[in-house]
Every structure is written in structure tokens, then in C-alpha cells.
C-alpha positions in Angstrom: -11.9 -4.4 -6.9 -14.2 -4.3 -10.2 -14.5 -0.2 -9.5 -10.5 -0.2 -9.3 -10.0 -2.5 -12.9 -12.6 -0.2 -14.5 -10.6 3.1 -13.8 -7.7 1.5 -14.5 -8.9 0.6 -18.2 -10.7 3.3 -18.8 -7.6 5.6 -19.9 -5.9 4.4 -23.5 -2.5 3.4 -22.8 -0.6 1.4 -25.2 1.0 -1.4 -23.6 -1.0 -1.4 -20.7 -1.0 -4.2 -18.6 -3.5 -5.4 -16.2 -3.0 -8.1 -13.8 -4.4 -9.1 -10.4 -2.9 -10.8 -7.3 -3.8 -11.9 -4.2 -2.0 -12.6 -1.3 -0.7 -16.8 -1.8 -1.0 -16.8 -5.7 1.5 -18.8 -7.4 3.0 -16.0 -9.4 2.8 -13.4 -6.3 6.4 -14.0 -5.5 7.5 -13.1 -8.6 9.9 -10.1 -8.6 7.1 -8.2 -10.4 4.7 -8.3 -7.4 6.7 -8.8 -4.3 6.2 -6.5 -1.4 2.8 -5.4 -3.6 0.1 -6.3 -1.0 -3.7 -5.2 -0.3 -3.7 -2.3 2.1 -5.6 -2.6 5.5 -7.4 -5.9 3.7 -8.4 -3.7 0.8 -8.1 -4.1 -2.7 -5.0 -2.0 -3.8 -3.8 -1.0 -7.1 0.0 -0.2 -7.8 0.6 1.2 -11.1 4.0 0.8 -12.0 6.2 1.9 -15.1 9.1 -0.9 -15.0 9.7 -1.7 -11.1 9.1 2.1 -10.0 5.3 2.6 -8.9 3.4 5.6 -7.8 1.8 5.3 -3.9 -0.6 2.7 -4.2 -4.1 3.3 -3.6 -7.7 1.9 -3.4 -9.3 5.0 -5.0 -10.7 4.6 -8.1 -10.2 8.1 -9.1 -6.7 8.2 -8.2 -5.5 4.9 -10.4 -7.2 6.5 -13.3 -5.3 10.0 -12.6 -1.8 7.3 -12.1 -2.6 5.5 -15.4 -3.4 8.4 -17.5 -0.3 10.0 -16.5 1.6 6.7 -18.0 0.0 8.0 -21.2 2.1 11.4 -21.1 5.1 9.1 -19.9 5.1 10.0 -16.6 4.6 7.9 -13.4 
């Protein structure tokens, strides 16, 4: 999970912003996080522009490549 939050914040995106959930946290229903759950008991990172969100993944390499495309305004 730390490896994951790293390459997330490693690219400058204004506005950016990191949150974590797990599974029975009080805001996890929220309409923001539903149906966003670890895959296969992993820790899984969605990167999201509004409510649309690229595959998630539990590569660290991959969320960076996802998050540094929010900087040229794609998803």
C-alpha cells in the first residue's frame, strides 16, 4: 500500500486527491467509493477523474502512468 501512495504522489497534479479505504470504513459507502474494493485481498488503487476511473490496479508503475495522465487531462 505505502509503494502504491508513493507512485501516486509522486506525479504533480493540481488538485490531486489522495484518500484510502478499507473494506467497513465509515465513509466507504459513500457514493465516492462504493463498488471500489481491494482486488483478490490486495491493495488496489482507482484513480478516478469525477466518478469515471481507469482499470484499477495494484501496480505501482501503472497508478503513476494513470495519475500523470490526469496531468494532461486525460483519464
Amino acid at each position: 500500500a505505502v509503494a502504491l501512495r508513493r507512485a501516486a504522489a509522486a506525479p504533480y497534479v493540481p488538485d490531486l486527491v489522495l484518500t484510502a479505504v478499507a473494506p467497513g470504513d465509515e465513509h466507504a459507502a459513500w457514493p465516492l467509493f462504493a463498488g471500489k474494493e481491494p482486488r483478490d485481498g490486495e491493495p488496489t488503487v482507482y484513480v478516478c477523474r469525477g466518478y469515471a476511473c481507469d482499470a484499477p490496479t495494484g501496480d505501482p508503475a501503472r497508478v503513476r502512468a494513470q495519475v500523470e495522465a490526469l496531468s494532461r487531462g486525460g483519464s
